[in-house]
C-alpha positions in Angstrom: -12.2 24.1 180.2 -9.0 24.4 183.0 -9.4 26.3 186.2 -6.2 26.4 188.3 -6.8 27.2 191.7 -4.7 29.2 193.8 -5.0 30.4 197.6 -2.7 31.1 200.4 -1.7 28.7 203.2 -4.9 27.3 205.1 -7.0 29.0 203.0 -9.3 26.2 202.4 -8.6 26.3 199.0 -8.0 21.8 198.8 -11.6 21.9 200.2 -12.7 23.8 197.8 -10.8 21.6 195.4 -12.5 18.7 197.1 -16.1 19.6 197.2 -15.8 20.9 193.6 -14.5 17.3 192.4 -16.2 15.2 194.9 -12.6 14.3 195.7 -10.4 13.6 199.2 -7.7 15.1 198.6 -5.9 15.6 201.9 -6.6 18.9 203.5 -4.5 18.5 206.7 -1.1 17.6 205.3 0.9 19.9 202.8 2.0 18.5 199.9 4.4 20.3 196.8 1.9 18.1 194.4 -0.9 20.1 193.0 -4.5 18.2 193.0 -6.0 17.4 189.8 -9.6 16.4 189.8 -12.8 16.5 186.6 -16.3 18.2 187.9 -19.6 17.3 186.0 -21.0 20.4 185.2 -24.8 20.2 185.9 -27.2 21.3 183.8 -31.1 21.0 184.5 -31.7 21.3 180.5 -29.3 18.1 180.2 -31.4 15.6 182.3 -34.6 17.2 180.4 -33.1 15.9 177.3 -32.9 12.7 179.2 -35.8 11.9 180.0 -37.2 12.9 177.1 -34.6 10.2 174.9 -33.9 7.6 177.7 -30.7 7.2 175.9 -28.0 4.3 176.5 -25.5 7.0 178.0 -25.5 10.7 178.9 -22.8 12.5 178.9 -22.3 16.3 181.2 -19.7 18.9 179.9 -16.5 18.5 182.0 -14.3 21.3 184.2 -10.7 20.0 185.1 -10.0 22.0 188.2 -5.8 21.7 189.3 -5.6 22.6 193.3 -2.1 24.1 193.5 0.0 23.8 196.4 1.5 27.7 197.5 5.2 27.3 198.3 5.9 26.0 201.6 5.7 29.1 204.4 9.4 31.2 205.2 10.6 30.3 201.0 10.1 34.2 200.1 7.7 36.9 199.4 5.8 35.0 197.2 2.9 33.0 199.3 0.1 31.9 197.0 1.7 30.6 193.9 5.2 27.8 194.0 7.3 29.3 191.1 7.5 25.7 189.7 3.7 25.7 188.9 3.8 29.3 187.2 3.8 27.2 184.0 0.6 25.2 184.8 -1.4 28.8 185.4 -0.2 29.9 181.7 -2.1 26.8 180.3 -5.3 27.4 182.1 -8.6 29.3 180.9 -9.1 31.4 184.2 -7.7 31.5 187.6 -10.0 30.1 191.1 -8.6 32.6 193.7 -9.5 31.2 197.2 -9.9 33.5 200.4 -10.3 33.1 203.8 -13.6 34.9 206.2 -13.9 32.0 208.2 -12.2 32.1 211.9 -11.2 29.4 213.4 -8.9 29.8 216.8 -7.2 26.1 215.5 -5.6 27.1 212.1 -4.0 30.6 212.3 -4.0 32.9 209.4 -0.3 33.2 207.8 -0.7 36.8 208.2 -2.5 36.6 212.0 -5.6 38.3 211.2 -8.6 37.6 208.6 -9.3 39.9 205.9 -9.8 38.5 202.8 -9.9 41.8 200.5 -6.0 41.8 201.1 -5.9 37.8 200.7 -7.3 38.3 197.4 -5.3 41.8 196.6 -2.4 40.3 197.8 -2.7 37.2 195.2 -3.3 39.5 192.0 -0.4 41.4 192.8 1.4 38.1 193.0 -0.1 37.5 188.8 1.1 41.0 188.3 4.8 40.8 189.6 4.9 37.3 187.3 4.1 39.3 184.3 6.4 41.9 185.1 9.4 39.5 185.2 8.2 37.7 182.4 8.4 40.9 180.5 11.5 42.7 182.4 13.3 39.0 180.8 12.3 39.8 177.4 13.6 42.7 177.6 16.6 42.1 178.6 16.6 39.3 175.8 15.6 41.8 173.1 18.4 44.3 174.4 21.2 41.5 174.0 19.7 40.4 170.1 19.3 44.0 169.3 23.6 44.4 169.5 24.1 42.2 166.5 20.7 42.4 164.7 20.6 43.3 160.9 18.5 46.2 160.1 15.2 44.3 159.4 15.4 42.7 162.5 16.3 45.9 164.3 12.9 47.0 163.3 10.8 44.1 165.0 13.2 44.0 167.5 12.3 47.5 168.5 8.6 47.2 167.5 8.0 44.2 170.7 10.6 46.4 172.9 8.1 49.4 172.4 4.7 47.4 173.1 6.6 45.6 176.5 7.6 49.1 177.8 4.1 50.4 177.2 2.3 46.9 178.7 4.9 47.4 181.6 4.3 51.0 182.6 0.5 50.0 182.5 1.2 47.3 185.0 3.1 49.4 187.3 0.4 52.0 187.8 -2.0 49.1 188.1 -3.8 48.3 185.3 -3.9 44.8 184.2 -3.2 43.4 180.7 -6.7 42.2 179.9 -7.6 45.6 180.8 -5.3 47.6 178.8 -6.4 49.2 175.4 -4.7 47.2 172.9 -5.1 46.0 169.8 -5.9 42.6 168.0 -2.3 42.6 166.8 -0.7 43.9 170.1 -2.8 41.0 171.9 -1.8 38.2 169.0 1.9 39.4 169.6 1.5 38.9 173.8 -0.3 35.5 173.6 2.6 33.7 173.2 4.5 35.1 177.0 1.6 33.4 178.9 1.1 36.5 180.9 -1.1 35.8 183.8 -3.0 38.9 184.0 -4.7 37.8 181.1 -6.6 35.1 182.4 -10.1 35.7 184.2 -10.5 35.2 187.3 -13.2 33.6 190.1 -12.9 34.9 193.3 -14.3 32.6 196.3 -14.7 33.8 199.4 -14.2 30.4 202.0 -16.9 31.1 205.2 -17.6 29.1 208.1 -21.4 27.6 208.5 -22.6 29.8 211.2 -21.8 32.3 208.5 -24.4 31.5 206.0 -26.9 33.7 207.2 -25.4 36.6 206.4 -24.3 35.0 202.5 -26.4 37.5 200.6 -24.5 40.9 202.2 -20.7 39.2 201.5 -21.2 38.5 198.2 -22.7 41.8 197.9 -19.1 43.3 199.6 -17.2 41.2 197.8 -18.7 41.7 193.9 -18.8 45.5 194.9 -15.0 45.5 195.6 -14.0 43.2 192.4 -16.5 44.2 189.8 -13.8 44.5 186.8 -15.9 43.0 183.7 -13.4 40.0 183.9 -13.9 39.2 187.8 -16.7 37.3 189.0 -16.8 36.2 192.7 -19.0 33.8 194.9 -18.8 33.6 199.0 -19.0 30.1 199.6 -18.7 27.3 202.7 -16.0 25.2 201.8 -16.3 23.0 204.7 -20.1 22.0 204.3 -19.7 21.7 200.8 -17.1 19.4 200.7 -19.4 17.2 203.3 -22.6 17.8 201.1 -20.3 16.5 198.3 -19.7 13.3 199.7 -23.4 12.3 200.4 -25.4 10.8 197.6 -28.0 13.2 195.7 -31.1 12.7 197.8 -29.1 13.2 201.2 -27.7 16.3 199.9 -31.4 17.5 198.8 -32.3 16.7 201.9 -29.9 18.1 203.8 -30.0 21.3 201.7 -33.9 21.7 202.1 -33.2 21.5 205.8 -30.9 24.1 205.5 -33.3 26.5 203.6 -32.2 25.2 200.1 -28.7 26.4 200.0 -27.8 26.8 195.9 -24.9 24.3 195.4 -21.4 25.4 195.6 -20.6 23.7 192.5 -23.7 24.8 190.5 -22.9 28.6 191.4 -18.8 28.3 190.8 -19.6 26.7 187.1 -22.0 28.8 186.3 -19.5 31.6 187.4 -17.0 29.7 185.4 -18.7 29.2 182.5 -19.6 33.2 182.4 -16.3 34.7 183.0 -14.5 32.7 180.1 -17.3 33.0 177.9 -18.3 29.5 177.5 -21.6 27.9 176.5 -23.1 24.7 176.1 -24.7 22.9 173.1 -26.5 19.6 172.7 -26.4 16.3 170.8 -29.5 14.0 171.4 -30.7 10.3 170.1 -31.5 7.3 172.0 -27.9 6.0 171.8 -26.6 9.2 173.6 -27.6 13.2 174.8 -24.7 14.9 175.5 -23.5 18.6 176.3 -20.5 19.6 174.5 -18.8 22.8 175.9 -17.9 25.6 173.5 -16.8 29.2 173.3 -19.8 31.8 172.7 -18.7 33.0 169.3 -18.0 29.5 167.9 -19.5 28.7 164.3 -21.2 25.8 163.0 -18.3 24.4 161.5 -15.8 24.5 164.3 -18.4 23.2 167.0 -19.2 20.5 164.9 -15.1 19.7 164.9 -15.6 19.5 168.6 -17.7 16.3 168.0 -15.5 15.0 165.6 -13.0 16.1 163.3 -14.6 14.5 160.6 -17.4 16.8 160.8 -16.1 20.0 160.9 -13.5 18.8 157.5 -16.7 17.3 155.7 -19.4 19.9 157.2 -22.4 20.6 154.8 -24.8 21.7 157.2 -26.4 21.8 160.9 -30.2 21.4 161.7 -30.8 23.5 164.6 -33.4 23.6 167.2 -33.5 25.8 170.5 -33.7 23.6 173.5 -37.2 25.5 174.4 -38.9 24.5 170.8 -37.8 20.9 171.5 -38.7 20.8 174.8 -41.9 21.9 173.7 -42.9 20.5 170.8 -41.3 17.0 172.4 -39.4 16.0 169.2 -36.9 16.6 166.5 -39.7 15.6 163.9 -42.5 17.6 165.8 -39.7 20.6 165.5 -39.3 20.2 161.8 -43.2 19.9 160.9 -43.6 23.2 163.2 -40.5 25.2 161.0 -38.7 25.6 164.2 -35.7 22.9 163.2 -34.0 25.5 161.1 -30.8 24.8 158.6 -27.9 26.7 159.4 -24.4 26.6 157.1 -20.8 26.7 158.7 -20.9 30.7 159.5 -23.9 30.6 161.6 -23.0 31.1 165.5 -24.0 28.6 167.9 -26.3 29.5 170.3 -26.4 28.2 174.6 -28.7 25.9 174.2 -29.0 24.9 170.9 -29.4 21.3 169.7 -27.7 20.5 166.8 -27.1 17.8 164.2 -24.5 17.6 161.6 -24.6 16.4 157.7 -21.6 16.0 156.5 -19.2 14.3 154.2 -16.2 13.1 154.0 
């Protein structure tokens, strides 16, 4: 899974970037080069498999977060996303929009006062005015073919020009592509204009640290304002996270406990992650590896298995199948089997969170 991250000038949003990745990316200095890091997602259920198999190796699911740069300040209207990375966002699975609550006399806000309701409005109308000259181009594309177009082609021609108008007036009063009542062939026809309005989003809300007492009521504020069915949002400390990030995991513990057991900004931003795309997580286990492979929630047997290899989703037979909480349970894959809980599913069966599977097949 790909998260691009945008945010607005001293935002915090390379923080963010940093404690997310464990990384260092330079948070002082601006730079036109966005910051690419891999975060580990953490799963409790993984290290149960663990230490149940002791295998050789274990292996987390993986998020590629990209930390991209705005455009530098006085190059236009546009403030949160460089035109020259506009092509990066189309590739990604959901958008990290970074805002700032935290004041700080030392780094001014680009717009002088803190809010950041209008931080994050402002940067989905920046995702909306892409889309709308995406599609105003297109149009004007479709105009010039349409002069010397046979009749068949006349017909498609105006069949795109009619679904762009209607997207388009939707935009303009508001309403964003992924919430627009379209069909499966309207959305098949868009996919390939990389539309930005399509993509999920995570909203973060950046705080200082004598701000965390009052955690609970933000992020009450914030998911109250952007509670669209494709919006999820988390109020986080950027600044103490990225620290906590640096420190090995029985510091951070400890440091956490002493703080009153703070939840992880990387355990809440995956887990946010994970729910607004619609991803899940299933298991491999033997006492060579465990490992969590990441997967979308309506994936079948079949096509997970290709995410193991190739050469199990092209010679797939079948997939034993245990829930995590049988296994856990009952302690083993044999235990499972004796107790008719290690079930055999065929290639159409939908893979469960969870689920711990093992592939026959033949090629």
């Amino acid at each position: 899974m790909e998260i691009g991250i945008i945010g607005l000038p001293r935002s915090g949003k390379t923080t963010i970037f940093n404690a997310l990745t464990r990384g260092n990316a330079n948070v002082s200095v601006y730079t036109d080069k966005p910051n690419i890091g891999i975060s580990k997602v953490p799963d409790i259920r993984l290290e149960k498999l663990a230490a149940m198999y002791k295998p050789q190796r274990v292996v987390q699911a993986e998020i590629t977060y990209t930390d991209l740069p705005p455009p530098p300040e006085g190059s236009g209207n546009t403030r949160g996303i460089g035109g020259q990375h506009l092509n990066f966002l189309q590739s990604v699975d959901a958008i990290l929009i970074v805002v700032r609550e935290f004041e700080d006399s030392g780094v001014a806000h680009i717009d002088e006062t803190i809010d950041p309701i209008r931080d994050a409005q402002s940067l989905m109308l920046e995702l909306v005015i892409s889309d709308l000259t995406i599609i105003d181009r297109r149009i004007l594309k479709l105009e010039e073919s349409l002069k010397g177009a046979k009749a068949q082609e006349r017909e498609s021609i105006s069949r795109e020009n009619t679904l762009l108008d209607k997207v388009k007036t939707q935009l303009e009063s508001g309403t964003n592509l992924n919430q627009q009542d379209l069909s499966l062939e309207e959305i098949r026809r868009l996919s390939g204009f990389g539309l930005l309005t399509t993509k999920p989003l995570v909203i973060v809300m950046n705080i200082s640290e004598n701000q965390l007492s009052n955690i609970d009521v933000l992020e009450q504020n914030i998911s109250g304002i952007f509670s669209e069915s494709n919006v999820r949002s988390a109020v986080v400390c950027a600044d103490l996270e990225m620290d906590l990030s640096q420190m090995t995991s029985e510091e951070e513990l400890e440091f956490r406990n002493q703080l009153g057991a703070v939840e992880p900004g990387l355990n809440k931003m995956v887990k946010l992650s994970y729910d607004v795309v619609g991803q899940i997580s299933f298991f491999t286990v033997g006492e060579d590896e465990v490992r969590a492979w990441e997967i979308k929630h309506d994936t079948v047997a079949q096509k997970a298995a290709g995410k193991i290899h190739t050469d199990l989703e092209k010679g797939f037979i079948r997939a034993e199948v245990v829930t995590y909480e049988d296994l856990i349970e009952l302690g083993s894959l044999s235990k499972a089997r004796n107790n008719g809980v290690l079930r055999q599913e065929g290639k159409d069966y939908t893979v469960k969170d969870g689920d711990i599977m093992h592939v026959l097949f033949n090629v």
